[in-house]
N, C-alpha and C positions, 0 to 999 in steps of 0.2 A: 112540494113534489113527493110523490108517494115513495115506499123503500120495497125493496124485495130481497129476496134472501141471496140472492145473486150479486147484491150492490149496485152493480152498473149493469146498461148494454153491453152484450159482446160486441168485438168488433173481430170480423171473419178473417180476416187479413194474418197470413203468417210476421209474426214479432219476433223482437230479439232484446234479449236480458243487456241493458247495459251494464256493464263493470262498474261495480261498487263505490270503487274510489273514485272515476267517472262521475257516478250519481251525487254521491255526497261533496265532489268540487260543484255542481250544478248547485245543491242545495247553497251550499254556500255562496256561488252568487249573490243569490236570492233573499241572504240573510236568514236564513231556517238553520238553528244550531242543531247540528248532531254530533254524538257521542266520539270524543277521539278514537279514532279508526288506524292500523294498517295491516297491512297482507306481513303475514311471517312464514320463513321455508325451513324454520329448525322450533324444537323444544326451545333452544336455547337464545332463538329472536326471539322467541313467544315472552321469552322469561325478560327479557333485556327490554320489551317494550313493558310490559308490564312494573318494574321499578319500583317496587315495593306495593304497589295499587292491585285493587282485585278486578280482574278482567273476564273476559267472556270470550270465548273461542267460537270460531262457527266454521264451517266446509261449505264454500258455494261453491253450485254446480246448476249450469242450464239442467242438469238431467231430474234435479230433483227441488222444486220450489219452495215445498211445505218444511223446512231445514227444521224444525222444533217437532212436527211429527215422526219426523223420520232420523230424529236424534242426533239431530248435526250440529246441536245447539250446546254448547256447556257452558254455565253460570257460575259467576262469583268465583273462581279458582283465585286462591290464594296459596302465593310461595312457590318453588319450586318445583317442589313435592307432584304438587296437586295439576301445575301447568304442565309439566309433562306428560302426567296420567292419561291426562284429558289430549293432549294435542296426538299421543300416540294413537288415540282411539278413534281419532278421526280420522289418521292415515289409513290403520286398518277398515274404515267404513269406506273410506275416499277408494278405495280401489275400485269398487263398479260405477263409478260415479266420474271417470275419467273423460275429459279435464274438470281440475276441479281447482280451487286456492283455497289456504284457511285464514280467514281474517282474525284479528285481535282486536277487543275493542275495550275501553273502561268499562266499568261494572258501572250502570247508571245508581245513581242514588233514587231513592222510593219515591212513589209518588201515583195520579191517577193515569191511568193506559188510554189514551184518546186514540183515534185511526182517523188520519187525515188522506183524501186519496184522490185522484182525477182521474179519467174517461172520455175516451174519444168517441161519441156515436156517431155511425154513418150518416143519419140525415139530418140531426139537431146538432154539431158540434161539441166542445169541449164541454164536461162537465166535472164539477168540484163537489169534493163530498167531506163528511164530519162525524163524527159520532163517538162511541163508546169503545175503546178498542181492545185488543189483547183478545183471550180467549172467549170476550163477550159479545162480538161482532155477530156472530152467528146464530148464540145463544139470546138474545134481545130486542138483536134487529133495531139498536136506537141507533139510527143515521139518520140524515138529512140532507137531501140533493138539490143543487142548483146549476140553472148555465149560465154559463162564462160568457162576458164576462160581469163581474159582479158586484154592487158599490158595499158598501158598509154597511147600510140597512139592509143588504141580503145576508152579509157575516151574522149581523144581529138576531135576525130572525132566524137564522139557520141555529144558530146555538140557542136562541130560546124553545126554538120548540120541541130540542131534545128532553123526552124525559129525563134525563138524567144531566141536564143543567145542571145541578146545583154540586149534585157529584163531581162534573169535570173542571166545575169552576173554583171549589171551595166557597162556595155559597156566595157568588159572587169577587172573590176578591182575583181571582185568575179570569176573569171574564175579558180583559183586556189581552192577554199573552194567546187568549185563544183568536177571539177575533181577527187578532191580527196574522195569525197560522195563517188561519181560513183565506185571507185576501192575500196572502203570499202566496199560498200552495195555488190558488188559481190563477194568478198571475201568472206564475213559474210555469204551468200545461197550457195558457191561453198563447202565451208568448213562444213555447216552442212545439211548433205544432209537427214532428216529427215523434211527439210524444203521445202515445197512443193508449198507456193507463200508467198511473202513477199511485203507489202506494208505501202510505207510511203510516207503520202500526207493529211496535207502540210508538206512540207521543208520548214520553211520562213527563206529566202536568207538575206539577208545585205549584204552589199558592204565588210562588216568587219569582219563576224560573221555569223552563221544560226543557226536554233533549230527545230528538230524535234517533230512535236505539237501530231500528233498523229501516231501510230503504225500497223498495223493487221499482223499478224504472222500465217498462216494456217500448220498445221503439218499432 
């Protein structure tokens, strides 16, 4: 199926952002690991969830999606020092942005940035998508679409025909952890169809392992 710089069909319909922790118990149903996560309301949860680990801060808010555009995002903070800095900075940003929460999460360990994502179109049904993620989604355009629902020679074929196979796989040796994303994440939108786009990006891949860093859940 062909890609567009769009990704998916819109679907006209007013949505709503489900709640992060929400999204990531869903994920977890489904056996899709993502990064330890929780909501903190001081410096000093921020600091006590963190425990010696370097973590990552964010400000969700329905009012603003793009959170690493619009600098909602802070990486790697380690220590106190630095969790404070960061989480004050977000209060001060979180003001026009009311309601909002700031999440806490591990700092993922390195690795390749996959976007794994689903879509509800009005007249074909649910759709699963794959490709290159992080800041390369747009820039690339290496995705791969199919409908739900979908066997394993469609996982297969979806990740072969990415150019950038051998990148997200480690030249094969992650080929398995991906394929089976792919037949999760479609699962997980065929199965609840109240779920009208589903997006996760980044995926950071490992040869051995991956962890879903961030979520968005449209209902």
């Amino acid at each position: 199926m062909c890609t567009c710089l769009a990704r998916f069909p819109r679907y006209s319909e007013p949505m709503s952002l489900l709640d992060y922790m929400q999204a990531k118990k869903l994920l977890d149903k489904y056996r899709i690991r993502s990064v330890d996560s929780k909501y903190v309301g001081s410096a000093e949860d921020a600091v006590r969830f963190a425990n010696g680990r370097r973590i990552v801060l964010k400000l969700i808010s329905e009012k603003e999606l793009h959170k690493s555009k619009a600098g909602l995002v802070k990486l790697d903070l380690d220590g106190e020092k630095e969790i404070t800095a960061a989480y004050n900075e977000l209060l001060k940003r979180g003001k026009k942005l009311k309601p909002y929460k700031i999440l806490a999460q591990k700092m993922a360990e390195s690795g390749i940035e996959i976007i794994l994502g689903g879509n509800t179109d009005p007249q074909f049904g649910k759709i699963v998508l794959v490709g290159l993620g992080g800041v390369y989604v747009e820039a690339f355009k290496d995705v791969q679409l199919r409908l739900c629902p979908i066997t394993r020679a469609d996982a297969e074929d979806m990740l072969s025909e990415l150019s950038s196979k051998n990148i997200i796989t480690y030249n094969g040796r992650a080929s398995e952890e991906v394929i089976s994303l792919i037949m999760k994440v479609a699962r997980l939108i065929s199965e609840n169809k109240k779920i009208m786009e589903l997006d996760l990006n980044p995926v950071i891949v490992r040869h051995d392992s991956y962890d879903v860093v961030d979520i968005r859940i449209l209902k």
